[in-house]
C-alpha positions as CSV (number, residue, x, y, z in Angstrom):
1,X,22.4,53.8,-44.3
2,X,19.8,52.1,-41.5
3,X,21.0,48.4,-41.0
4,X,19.0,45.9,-39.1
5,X,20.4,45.6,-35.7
6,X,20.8,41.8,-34.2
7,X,18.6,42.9,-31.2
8,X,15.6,43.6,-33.6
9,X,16.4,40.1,-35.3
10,X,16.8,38.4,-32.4
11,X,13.6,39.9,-31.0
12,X,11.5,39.2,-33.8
13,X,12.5,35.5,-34.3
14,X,12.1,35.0,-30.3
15,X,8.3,36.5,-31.1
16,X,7.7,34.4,-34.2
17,X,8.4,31.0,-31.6
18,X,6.5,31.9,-28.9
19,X,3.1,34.0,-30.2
20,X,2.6,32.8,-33.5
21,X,-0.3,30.0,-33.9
22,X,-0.2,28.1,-37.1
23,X,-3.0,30.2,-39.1
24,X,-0.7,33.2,-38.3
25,X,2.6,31.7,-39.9
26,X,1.2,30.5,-42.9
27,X,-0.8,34.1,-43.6
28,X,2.4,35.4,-43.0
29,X,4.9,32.7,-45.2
30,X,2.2,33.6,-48.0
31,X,2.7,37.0,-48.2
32,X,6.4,36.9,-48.0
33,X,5.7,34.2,-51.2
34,X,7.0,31.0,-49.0
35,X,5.8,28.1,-48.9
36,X,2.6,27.6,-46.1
37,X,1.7,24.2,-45.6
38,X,3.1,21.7,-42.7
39,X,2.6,21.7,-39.0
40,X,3.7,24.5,-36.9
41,X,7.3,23.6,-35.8
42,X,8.2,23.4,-39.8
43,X,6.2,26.5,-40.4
44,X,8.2,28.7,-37.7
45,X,12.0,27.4,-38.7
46,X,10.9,28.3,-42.4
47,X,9.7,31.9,-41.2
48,X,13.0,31.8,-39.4
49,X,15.4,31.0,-41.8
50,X,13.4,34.0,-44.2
51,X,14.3,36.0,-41.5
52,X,17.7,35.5,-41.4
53,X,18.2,35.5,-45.3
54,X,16.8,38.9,-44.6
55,X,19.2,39.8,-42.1
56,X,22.0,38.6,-43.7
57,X,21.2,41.0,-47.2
58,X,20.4,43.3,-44.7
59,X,17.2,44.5,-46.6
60,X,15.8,46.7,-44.6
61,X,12.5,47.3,-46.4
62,X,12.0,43.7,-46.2
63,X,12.6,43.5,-42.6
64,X,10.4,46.0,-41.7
65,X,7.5,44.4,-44.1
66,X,8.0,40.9,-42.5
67,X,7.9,42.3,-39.1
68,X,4.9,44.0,-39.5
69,X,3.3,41.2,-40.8
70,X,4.5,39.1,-37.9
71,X,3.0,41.8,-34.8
72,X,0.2,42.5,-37.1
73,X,-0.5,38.6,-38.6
74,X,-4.3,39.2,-38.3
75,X,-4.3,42.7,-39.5
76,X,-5.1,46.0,-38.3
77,X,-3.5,47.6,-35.2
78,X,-3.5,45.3,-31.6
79,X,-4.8,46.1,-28.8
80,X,-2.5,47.3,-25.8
81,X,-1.9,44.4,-23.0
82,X,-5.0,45.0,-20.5
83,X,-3.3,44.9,-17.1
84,X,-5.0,42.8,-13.8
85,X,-6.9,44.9,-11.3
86,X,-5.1,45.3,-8.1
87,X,-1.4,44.6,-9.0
88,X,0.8,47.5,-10.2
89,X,1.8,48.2,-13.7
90,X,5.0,48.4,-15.5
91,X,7.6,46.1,-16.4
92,X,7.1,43.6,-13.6
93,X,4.0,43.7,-13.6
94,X,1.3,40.8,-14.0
95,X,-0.9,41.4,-17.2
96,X,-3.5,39.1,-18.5
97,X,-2.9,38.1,-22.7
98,X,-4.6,39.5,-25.0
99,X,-8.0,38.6,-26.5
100,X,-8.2,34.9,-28.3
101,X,-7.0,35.3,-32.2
102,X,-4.6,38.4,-31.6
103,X,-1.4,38.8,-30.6
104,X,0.3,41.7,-28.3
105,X,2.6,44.4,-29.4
106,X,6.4,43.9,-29.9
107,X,8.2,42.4,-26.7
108,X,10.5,44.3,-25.0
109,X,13.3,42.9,-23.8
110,X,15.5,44.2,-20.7
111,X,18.4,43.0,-21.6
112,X,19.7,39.2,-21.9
113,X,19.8,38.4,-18.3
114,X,16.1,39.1,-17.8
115,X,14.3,37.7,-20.6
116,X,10.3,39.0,-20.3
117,X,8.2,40.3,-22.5
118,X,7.4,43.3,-21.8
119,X,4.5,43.8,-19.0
120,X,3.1,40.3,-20.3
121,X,5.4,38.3,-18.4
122,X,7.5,39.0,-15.1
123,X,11.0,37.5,-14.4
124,X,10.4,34.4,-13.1
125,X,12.7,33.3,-9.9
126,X,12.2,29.6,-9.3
127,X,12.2,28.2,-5.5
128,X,15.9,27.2,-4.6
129,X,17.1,23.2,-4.9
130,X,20.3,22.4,-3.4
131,X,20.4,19.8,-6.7
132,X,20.5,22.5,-9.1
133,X,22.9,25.8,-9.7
134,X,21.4,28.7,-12.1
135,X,24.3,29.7,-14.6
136,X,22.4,31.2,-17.0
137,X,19.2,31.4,-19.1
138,X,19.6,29.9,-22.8
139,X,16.4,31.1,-24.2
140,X,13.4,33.4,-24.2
141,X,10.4,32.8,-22.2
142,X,8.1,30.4,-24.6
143,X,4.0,31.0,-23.3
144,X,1.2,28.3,-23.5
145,X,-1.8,30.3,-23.4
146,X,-5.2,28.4,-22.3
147,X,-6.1,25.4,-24.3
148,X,-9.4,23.7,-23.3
149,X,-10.1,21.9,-25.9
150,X,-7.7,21.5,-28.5
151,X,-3.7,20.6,-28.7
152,X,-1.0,23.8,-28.8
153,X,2.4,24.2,-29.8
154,X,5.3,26.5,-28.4
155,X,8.6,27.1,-29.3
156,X,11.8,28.4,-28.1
157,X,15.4,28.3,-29.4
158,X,18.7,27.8,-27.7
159,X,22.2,28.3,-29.3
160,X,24.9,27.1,-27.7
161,X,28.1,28.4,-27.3
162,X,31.5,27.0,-27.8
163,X,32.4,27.1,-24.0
164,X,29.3,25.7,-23.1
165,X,29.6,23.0,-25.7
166,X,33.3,21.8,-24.3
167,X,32.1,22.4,-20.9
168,X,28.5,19.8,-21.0
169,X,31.1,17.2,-22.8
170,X,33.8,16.7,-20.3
171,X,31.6,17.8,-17.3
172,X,28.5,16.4,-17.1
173,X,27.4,18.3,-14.1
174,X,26.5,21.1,-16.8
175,X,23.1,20.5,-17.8
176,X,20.2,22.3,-19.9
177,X,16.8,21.5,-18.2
178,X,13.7,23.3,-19.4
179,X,11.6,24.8,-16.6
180,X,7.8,25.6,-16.4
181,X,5.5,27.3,-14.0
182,X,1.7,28.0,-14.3
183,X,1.1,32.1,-14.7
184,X,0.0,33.5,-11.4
185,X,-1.2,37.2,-10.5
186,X,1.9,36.9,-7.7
187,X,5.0,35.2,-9.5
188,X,6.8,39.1,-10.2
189,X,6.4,39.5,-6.2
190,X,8.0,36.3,-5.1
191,X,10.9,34.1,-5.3
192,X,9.7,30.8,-4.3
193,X,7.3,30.1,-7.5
194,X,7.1,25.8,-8.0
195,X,8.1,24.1,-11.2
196,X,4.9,22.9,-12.8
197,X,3.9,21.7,-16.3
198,X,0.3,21.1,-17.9
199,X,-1.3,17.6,-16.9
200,X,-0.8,16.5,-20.4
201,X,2.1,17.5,-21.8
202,X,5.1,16.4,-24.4
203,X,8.5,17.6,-24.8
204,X,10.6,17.8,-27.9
205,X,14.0,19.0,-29.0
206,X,14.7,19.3,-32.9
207,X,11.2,17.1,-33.5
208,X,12.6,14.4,-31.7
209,X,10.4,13.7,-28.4
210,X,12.2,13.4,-25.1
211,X,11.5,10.1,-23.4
212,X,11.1,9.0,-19.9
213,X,10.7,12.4,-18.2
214,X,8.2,12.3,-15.2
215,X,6.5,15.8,-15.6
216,X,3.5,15.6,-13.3
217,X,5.1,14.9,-9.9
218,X,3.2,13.7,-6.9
219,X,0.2,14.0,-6.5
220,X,-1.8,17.1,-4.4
221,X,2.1,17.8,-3.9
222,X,3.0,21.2,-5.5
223,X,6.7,21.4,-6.3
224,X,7.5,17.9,-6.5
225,X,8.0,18.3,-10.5
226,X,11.6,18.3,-11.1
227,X,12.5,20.7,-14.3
228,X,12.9,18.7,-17.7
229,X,16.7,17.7,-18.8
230,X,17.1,17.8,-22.5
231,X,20.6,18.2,-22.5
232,X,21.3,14.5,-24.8
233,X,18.9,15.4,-27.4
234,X,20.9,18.8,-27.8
235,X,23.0,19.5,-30.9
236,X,26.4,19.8,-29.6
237,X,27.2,22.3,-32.0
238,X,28.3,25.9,-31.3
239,X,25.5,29.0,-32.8
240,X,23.5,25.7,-33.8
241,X,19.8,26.2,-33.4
242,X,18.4,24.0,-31.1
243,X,14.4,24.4,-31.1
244,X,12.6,23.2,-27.9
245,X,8.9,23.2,-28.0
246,X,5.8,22.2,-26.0
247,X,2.7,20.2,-26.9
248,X,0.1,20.4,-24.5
249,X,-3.7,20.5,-24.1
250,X,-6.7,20.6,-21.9
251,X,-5.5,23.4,-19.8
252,X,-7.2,25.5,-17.2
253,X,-4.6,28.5,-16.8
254,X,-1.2,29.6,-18.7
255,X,1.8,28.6,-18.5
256,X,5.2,29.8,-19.0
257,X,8.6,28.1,-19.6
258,X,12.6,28.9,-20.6
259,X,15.7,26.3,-20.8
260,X,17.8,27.0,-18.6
261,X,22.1,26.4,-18.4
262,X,22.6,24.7,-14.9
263,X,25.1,23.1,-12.7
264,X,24.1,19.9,-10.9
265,X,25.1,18.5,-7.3
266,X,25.2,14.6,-6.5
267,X,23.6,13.6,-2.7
268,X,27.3,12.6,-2.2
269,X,28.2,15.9,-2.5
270,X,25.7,17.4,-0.2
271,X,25.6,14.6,2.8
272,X,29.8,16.3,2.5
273,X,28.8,19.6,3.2
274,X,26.2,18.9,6.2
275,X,29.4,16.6,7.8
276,X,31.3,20.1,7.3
277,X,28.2,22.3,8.5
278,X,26.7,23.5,11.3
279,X,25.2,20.9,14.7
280,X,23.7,20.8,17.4
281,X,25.7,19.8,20.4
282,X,25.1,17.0,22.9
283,X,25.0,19.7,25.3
284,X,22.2,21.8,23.8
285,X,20.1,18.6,23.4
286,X,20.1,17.5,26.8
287,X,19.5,21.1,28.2
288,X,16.5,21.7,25.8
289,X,15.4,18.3,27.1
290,X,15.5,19.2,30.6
291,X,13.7,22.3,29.9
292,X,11.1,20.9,28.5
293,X,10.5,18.4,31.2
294,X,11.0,20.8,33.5
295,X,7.9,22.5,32.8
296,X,4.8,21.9,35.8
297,X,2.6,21.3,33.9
298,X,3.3,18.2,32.7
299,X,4.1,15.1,33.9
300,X,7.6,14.0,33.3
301,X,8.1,10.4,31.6
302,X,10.9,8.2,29.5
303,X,10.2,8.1,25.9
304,X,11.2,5.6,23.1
305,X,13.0,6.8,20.6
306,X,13.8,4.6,17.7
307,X,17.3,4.7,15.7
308,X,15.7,3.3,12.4
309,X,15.0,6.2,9.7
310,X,11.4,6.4,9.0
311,X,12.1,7.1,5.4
312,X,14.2,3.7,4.9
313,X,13.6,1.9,7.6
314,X,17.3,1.1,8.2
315,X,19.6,2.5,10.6
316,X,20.7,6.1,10.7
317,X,23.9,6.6,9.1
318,X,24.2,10.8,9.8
319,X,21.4,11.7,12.2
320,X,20.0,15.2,10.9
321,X,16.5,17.6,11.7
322,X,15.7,20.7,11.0
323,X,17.0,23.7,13.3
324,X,13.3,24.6,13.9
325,X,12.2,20.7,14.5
326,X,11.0,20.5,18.4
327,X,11.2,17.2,18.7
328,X,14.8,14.6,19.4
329,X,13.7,12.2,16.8
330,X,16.1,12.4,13.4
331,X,16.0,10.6,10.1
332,X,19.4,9.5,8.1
333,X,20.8,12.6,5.7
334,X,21.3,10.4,2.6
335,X,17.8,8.8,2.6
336,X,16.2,12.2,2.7
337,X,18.5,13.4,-0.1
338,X,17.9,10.7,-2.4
339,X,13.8,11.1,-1.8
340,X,14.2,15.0,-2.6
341,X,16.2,14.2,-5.4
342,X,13.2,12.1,-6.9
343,X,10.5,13.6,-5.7
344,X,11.4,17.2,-3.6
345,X,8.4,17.6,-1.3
346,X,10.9,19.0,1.5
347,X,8.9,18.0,4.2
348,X,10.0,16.7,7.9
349,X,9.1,13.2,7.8
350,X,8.4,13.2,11.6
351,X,6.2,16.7,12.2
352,X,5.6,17.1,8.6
353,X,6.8,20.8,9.1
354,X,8.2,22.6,5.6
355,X,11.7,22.6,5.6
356,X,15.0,23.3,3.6
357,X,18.4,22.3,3.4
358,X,19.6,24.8,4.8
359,X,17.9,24.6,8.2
360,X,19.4,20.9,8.4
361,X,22.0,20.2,11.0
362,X,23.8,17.5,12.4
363,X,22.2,16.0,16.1
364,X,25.3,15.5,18.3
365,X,22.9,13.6,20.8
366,X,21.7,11.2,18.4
367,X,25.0,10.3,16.7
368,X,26.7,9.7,20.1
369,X,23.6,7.5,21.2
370,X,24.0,5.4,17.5
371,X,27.8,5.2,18.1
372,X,27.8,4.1,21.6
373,X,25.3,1.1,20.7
374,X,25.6,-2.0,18.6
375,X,24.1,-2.3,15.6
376,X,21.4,-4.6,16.2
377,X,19.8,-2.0,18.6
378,X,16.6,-0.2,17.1
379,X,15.3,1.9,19.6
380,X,16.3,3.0,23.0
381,X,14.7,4.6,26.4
382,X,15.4,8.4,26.5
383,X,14.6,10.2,30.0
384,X,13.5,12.9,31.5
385,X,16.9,13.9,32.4
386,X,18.5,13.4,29.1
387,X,19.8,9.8,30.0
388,X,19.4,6.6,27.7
389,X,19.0,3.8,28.2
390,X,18.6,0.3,25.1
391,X,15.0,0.0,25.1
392,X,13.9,-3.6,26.0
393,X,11.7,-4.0,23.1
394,X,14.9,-3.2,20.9
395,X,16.6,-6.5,20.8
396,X,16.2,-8.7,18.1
397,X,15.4,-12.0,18.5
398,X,17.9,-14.9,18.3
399,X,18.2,-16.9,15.0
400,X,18.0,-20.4,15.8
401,X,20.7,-22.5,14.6
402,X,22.1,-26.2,14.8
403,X,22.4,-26.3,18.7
404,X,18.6,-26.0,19.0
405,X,18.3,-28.9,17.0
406,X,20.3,-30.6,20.0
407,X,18.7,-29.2,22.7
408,X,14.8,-30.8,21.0
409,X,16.8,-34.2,20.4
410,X,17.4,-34.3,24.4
411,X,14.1,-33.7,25.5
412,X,12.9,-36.1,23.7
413,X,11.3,-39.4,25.1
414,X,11.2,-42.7,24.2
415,X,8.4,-44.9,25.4
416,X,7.9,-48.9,25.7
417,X,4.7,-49.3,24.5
418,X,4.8,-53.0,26.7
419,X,5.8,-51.7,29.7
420,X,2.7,-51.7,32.1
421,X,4.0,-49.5,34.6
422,X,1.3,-46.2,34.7
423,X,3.2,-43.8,35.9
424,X,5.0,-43.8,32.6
425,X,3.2,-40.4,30.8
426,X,2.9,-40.7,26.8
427,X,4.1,-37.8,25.1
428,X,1.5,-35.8,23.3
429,X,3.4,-35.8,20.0
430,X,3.2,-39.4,19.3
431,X,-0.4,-39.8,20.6
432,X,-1.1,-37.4,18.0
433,X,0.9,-38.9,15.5
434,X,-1.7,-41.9,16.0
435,X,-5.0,-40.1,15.2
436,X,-4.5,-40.3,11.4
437,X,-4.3,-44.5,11.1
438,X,-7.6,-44.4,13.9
439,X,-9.0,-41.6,11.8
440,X,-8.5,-43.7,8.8
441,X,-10.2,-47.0,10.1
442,X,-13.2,-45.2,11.0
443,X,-14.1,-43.7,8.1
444,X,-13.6,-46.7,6.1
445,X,-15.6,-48.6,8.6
446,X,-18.6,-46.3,8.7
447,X,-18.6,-46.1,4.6
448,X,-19.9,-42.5,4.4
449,X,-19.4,-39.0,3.6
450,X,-19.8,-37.8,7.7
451,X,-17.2,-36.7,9.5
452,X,-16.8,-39.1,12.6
453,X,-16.0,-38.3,15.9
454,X,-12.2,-38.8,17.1
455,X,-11.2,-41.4,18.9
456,X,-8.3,-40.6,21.5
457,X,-6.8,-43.9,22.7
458,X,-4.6,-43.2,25.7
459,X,-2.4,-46.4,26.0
460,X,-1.2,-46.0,29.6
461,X,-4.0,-46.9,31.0
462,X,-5.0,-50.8,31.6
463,X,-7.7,-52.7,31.0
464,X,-9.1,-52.8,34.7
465,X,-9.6,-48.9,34.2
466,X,-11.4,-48.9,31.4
467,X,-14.5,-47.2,31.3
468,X,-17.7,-49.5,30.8
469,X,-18.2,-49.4,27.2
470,X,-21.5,-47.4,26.0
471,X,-24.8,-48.5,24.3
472,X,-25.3,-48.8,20.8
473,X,-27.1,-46.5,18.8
474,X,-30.5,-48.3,17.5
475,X,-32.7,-47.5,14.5
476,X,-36.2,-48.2,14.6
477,X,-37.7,-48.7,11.1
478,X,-41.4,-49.6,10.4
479,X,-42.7,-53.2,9.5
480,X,-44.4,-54.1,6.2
481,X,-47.8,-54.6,8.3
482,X,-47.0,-51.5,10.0
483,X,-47.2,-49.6,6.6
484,X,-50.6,-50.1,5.9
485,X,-52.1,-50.2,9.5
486,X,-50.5,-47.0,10.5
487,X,-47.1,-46.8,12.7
488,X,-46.2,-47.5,16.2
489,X,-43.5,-47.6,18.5
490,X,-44.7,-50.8,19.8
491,X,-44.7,-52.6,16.2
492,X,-41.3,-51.8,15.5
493,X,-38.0,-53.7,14.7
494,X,-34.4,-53.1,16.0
495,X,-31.4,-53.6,14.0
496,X,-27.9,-52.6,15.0
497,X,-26.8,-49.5,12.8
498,X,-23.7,-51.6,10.9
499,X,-26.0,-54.6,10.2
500,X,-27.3,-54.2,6.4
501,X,-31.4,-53.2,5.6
502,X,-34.0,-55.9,4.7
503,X,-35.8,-55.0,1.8
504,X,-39.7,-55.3,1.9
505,X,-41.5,-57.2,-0.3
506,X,-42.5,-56.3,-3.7
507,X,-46.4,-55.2,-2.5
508,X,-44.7,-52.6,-0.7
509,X,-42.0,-50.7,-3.0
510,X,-44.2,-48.9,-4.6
511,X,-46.0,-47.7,-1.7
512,X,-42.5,-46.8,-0.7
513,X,-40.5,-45.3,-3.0
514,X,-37.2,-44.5,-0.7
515,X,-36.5,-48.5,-0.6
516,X,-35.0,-50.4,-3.1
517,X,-34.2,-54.1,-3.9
């Protein structure tokens, strides 16, 4: 008697979460006499579970009636996968989907360490993080075809197994993050392909959206997305059916994404194994150095080097660079960590040059330069020879304290103001202190809105030395006769600027309408 093997099962439900679009699952719930209305994560766990009621009454009439209905939602026979021009065929190879409102044929799977579908989608191999151990994949590869305009939905499911259940509780190193890459022509051929999700995007785990996940990354940066963790909104249950989907829209190109079972590492951990790695000795540094200025064509000269990280700004703990770095300068292991850790753009922050951890050693120069100075010292003098020197523009300055206080009290003078002897100099500080009162007096004396000139008094000198004192200001104004008989120097009045106006007679105001009683 034929029985329905769990491969097929498995196979079929894996298609149902990852192909089917909503239109599909409810033509295909209301032939098989099941409810069809809902949105599309309901729709797919009640196909499901019809699947597995199958299963378990092991109807295999059914089985094969559902499953046709499932590769075949639209009807009629699918078109084979149309493969890209220029890239081989077969199971690794690149294909393009099939055309909008069909589905492909029935995956193939490769066994439960690959995971692809077929010649649709290549194993995908992730670019290494020293944060992040593969153990295992936990589901199926879920694809997010194009979406211009409107809002999509993908699903996969993970099961658990006992072992992992007992091992995420008491170690929670063991994670489940859900990784996602954009499909390109080249991601079978390489291993270094960059965690990326669409620009708008929302992940969920049993309907329950997972919060505070930065998805995007930095900007122009590709590969600074770290993969989605998921692992507390899991069911800690063993064979429980965790479904993990993917809302996204507005999408230019396809992508592609799985959950996978890792095993994190802590900066901690990893600024431990570069102590216990490999360096670069004193030695080497100074003979490199040598070389370098050795060469005739250029001019030998001291450099500054500075011993503050450039990613922190504080003083370098464990000096480390890149094996393939040319340059002395080094920036603090743990500050680097933490930034890749955040954000892994895996750049040198001095040259800017692509690097790994790995290629990061220890600088025996530099740590015996930061342990043979103080701590106060920033940068220091590096020549052409390989000796150092603490740069002078390295010290700090002093912070000022109590005895400076002292030192101001003691230069300070105190001046008779009735001695008479000249050769006694004022301090500037209290002649200044004086221009405020003068300042004062003058304005109210003058009684308006100008800003008059300062007066500096200089009380040393004595009265024989005073310089003669200068003519007043005069204003001329016209007479009354001079009004009407036209103006002239010679019929003018003075009057001394602080002495007050005469008004002219009443004949005369309105002739002159700027004077008033």
């Amino acid at each position: 008697m034929a029985t329905i093997t769990k491969d097929e099962a498995a196979s079929l439900m894996r298609y149902v979460n990852s192909h089917l679009i909503v239109r599909q699952l409810q033509h295909v719930l209301k032939n098989e006499g099941q409810p069809a209305s809902g949105l599309k994560a309901p729709l797919q766990r009640r196909l499901i579970t019809h699947i597995e009621d199958i299963v378990k009454r092991n109807d295999v009439s059914a089985f094969q009636r559902v499953k046709n209905l499932v590769y075949r939602p639209d009807g009629g026979q699918s078109p084979p996968a149309r493969t890209v021009p220029g890239y081989p065929t077969g199971t690794n190879a690149f294909s393009s989907s099939v055309p909008a409102g069909r589905t492909s044929q029935a995956p193939i799977f490769a066994g439960a360490s690959t995971f692809t579908l077929g010649a649709n989608i290549p194993r995908i191999f992730f670019k290494e993080s020293p944060f992040y151990t593969l153990l295992t994949t936990m589901s199926d590869y879920g694809r997010c075809p194009i979406m211009q305009q409107h809002r999509n939905t993908v699903s996969v499911t993970v099961t658990l197994t006992e072992a992992q259940v007992l091992q995420m509780k008491n170690d929670k190193s063991h994670r489940c993050m859900v990784y996602c890459a954009a499909m390109e022509p080249v991601m079978g051929f390489t291993r270094d392909t960059n965690v990326a999700f669409p620009h708008q995007v929302e992940v969920r785990v049993n309907d329950l959206a997972v919060s505070g996940l930065n998805l995007r990354g930095l900007k122009n940066k590709p590969g600074s997305t770290r993969p989605a963790d998921i692992t507390d909104k899991l069911k800690m249950v063993p064979n429980y059916r965790n479904e993990i989907s993917l809302t996204y829209a507005v999408t230019q190109k396809e992508f592609v994404f799985m959950v996978n079972y890792i095993k994190t590492e802590t900066v901690e951990n990893l600024v431990k194994r570069l102590y216990s790695g490999s360096s670069i000795s004193k030695e080497e540094v100074i003979t490199d150095l040598v070389r370098k200025n050795g060469d005739s064509d250029l001019v030998a000269t001291s450099t500054i080097m500075s011993l503050k990280c450039p990613l922190s700004t504080l003083r370098i703990e464990l000096p480390v660079r890149s094996i393939f770095c040319k340059h002395v300068q080094c920036f603090d292991a743990t500050s680097f960590l933490q930034l890749q850790l955040q954000a892994p753009t895996w750049t040198c922050p001095t040259c800017s040059q692509s690097i790994s951890f790995k290629q990061l050693v220890i600088d025996r120069y530099f740590e015996d330069i930061l342990n043979s100075t103080p701590k106060n010292v920033e940068s220091v003098t590096i020549d052409s020879d390989g000796k150092w020197s603490v740069a002078v523009e390295s010290s700090n300055s002093p912070v000022p304290d109590d005895s400076d206080d002292e030192d101001f009290k003691s230069k300070t003078q105190v001046v008779d103001l009735d001695d008479d002897d000249d050769s006694t100099l004022m301090p500037s500080f209290l002649t200044a202190a004086l221009h405020p009162k003068e300042d004062t007096v003058t304005r109210g004396s003058n009684g308006t809105n100008k800003r008059p000139a300062s007066n500096v008094i200089d009380l040393t000198l004595s009265d024989d030395d005073e310089p003669p004192r200068p003519t007043k200001r005069h204003n001329v104004l016209p007479t009354p006769s001079s009004v009407g008989s036209g103006f002239s120097p010679s019929d003018s009045v003075t009057q001394n600027e602080h002495s007050p106006v005469r008004a002219p007679s009443d004949q005369y105001s309105n002739r002159l309408p700027g004077w008033y009683d």
